[in-house]
N, C-alpha and C positions, 0 to 999 in steps of 0.2 A: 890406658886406663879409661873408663867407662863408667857413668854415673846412669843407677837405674834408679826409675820410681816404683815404690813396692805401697803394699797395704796388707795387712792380716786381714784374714778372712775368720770372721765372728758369727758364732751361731746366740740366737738369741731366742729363746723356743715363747717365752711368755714377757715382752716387754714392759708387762706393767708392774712384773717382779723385777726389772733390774738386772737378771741375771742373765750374764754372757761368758763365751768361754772359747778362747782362739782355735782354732781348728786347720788353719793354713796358711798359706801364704802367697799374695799374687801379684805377680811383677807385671807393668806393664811398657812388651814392649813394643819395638813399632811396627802396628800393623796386627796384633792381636795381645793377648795377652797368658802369660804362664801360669798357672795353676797349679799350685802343690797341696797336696791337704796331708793330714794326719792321718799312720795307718792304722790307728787305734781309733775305735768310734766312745769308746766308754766313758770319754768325758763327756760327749754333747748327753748320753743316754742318762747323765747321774742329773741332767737338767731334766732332761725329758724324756723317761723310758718307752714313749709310744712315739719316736721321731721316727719319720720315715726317710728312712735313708738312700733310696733313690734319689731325692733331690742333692743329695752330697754328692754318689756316682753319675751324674751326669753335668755336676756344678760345671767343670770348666766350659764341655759344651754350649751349656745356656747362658755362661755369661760371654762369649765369646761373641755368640750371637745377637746378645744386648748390644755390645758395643762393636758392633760388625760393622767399618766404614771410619768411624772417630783412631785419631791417632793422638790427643791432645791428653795425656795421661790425668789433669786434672777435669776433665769434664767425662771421660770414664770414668774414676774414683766417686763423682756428683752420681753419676745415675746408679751407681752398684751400693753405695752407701746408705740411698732410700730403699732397697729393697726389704723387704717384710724376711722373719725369721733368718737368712744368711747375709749379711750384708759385709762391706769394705773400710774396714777403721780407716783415720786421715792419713794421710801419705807421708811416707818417711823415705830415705834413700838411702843406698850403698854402693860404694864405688869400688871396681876389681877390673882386671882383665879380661875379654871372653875365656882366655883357658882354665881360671879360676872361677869361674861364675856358677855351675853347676856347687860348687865347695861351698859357697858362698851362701847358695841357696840353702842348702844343706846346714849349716851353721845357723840360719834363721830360725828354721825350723826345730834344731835342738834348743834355742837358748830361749824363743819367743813364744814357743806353742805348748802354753803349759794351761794348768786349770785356775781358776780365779781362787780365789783365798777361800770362798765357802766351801768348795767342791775337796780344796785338801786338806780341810780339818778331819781330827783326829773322829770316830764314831765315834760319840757319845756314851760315858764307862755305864756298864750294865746298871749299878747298884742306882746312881743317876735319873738313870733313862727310867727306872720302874716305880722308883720316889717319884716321880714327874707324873705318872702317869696315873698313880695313888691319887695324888692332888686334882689333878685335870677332872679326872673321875669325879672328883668329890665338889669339882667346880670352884677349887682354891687359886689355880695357877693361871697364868699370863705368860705369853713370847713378850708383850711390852714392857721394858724395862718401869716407865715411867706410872703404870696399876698398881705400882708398890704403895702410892698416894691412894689408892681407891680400894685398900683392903684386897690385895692380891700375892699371892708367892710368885717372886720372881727368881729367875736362875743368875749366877757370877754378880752376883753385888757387890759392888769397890768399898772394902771397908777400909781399906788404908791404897788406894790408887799406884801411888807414888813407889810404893813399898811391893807392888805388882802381888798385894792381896785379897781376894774376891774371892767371899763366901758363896757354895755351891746355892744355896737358898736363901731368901731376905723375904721378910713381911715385914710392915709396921701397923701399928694400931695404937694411936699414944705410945707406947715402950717396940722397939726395935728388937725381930726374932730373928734369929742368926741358925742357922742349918749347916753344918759341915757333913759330908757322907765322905766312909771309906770303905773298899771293899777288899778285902784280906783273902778273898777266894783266887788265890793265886798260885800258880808252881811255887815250890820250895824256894826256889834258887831266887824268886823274887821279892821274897818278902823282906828284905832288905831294903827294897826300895820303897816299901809300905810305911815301914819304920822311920824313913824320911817326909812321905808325905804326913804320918802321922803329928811329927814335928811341927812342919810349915801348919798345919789345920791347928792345932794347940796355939799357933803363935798368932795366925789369924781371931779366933776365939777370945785370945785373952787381949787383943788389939781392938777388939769389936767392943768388951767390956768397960775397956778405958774411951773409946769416944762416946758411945751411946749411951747413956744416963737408962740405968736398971735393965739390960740389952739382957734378952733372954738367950740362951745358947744353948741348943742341941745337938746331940752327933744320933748318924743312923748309921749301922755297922754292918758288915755282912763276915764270916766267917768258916772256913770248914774245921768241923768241929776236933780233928785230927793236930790243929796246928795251934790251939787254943794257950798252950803254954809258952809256944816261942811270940804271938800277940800280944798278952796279957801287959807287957810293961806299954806296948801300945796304947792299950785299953785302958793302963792307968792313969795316962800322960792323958788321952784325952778325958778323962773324966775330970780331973784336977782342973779343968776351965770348961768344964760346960755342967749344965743344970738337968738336964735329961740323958740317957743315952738309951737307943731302941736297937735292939737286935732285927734285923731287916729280915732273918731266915724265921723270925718267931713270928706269926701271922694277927696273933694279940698284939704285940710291939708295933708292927708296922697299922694296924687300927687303931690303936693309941695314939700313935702318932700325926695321924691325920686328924683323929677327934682334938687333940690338945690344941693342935693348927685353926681348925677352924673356930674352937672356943676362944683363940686368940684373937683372933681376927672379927670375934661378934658375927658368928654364920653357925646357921642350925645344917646338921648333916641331912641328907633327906633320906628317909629308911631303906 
C-alpha cells in the first residue's frame, strides 16, 4: 500500500468573481507529476465562453516543467497553486496499491470533478427570466438581495425561510409587494405538476399576508390558451390570495404590471 499526494486542478477564468470549477486531477509523484483533466471542457466554457483552451492541452506539459527538478510534493503544490487562471487546490491524499492506482485515479475524477453549485442550477423558467427583464428595463430590479431597502425588485425573497418559502419577486416601500409568477405553457402530461406548484405559490401568498402588515400580492401567469379549462381551478386558487393577477401573454397585462410596480415603489416610468 502506497500513500499519494494529489490536488484538483481548478480553472478560475475571473478571480474577482469568485468562481471556479474542478477540471482534473494531479498526483504528485516522484520525479514528476500525473495529470488528468476532464474530457469535457463545458464546464470551464459556462465560466468563460472565450477560454482558450490550449493552455488546458498542453497543462501537464507546463506544469511538469514548472516543477521540473523539485520532488517535495508540498513546495510543488506552493508554486502551482499561485498560478493565474489554472491553478492546484491544497493537497489531500489517497492510499491504493500500484495495481490499483490508475482505478483510483479514475474514481477521483468521477466523484471530485464536477461543477460548482452556480454552474448546476436549474436555467432560469422562461415566464421569470422575461418578468426580470420587464423590470431591469424599466430600471425597477437588482441581483442585490439587500436594494429591497432602497426601493428595488428583488428575486426569491424568504417570506417564511424555515418553511423553504421564497417569493419569486419582493419590493418594499412602507407596505411589502409579494410577486409569485407561474407559467402553464406546458405539455399536457405536465400540468399536474403546475397544479402543485400553484398550491405552494397560494400558500406562500397567503403566508406573506399574515407576516407583512397590508403586504400587497400579485400573480403574473402565462398560459396556452388550449389548456385554459384544465388551469382555471389553478387560476382560482391563486386569485383567492392575491390582489392582482396579469396575464403575461397579454402585453397590456404585462405594462400594467410594471407601471403598478414602479407606482409602488414612488418611480416615474420614463416614456
Amino acid at each position: 500500500m502506497e500513500v499519494f499526494d494529489y490536488s484538483l486542478i481548478r480553472a478560475v477564468p475571473d478571480p474577482r468573481r469568485g468562481e471556479w470549477v474542478n477540471i482534473g486531477v494531479c498526483v504528485y509523484l516522484r520525479g514528476n507529476l500525473d495529470v488528468h483533466l476532464t474530457d469535457s471542457y463545458n464546464k470551464i466554457r459556462a465560466l468563460d465562453p472565450n477560454v482558450d483552451l490550449r493552455i488546458l492541452r498542453r497543462l501537464s506539459q507546463d506544469w511538469n516543467s514548472i516543477c521540473e527538478g523539485l520532488d517535495s510534493s508540498t513546495t510543488r503544490q506552493a508554486i502551482l497553486s499561485g498560478l493565474p487562471f489554472v491553478h492546484a487546490s491544497p493537497l489531500a491524499q489517497f492510499a491504493c496499491d500500484l495495481e490499483s492506482y490508475e482505478e483510483q485515479v479514475r474514481l477521483l475524477l468521477r466523484d471530485l470533478i464536477v461543477p460548482p453549485l452556480a454552474i448546476r442550477e436549474k436555467r432560469e423558467p422562461r415566464l421569470r427570466a422575461t418578468l426580470k427583464s420587464h423590470l431591469i428595463k424599466a430600471k425597477l430590479y437588482s441581483e442585490d438581495p439587500s436594494a429591497i431597502s432602497q426601493h428595488k425588485v428583488v428575486a426569491n425573497f424568504p417570506v417564511m425561510e424555515e418553511a423553504k418559502l421564497f417569493a419569486d419577486f419582493a419590493a418594499r416601500n412602507g407596505v411589502m409587494h409579494i410577486t409569485e409568477t407561474i407559467d402553464f405553457r406546458v405539455k399536457s402530461d405536465q400540468l399536474r405538476n403546475r397544479h402543485g406548484q400553484a398550491a405552494i405559490k397560494s400558500i406562500t401568498l397567503d403566508k406573506a399576508g399574515e407576516i407583512f402588515p397590508d403586504c400587497k400580492r400579485n400573480v403574473v401567469f402565462a398560459y396556452n390558451q388550449q389548456d385554459i379549462d384544465e388551469i382555471q381551478p389553478s387560476l382560482n386558487l391563486l386569485r383567492d390570495y392575491s390582489m392582482n393577477m396579469f396575464d403575461a401573454g397579454n402585453p397590456k397585462d404585462l405594462a400594467n404590471f410594471v407601471e403598478l410596480t414602479a407606482s409602488a415603489l414612488g418611480q416615474r416610468l420614463e416614456p
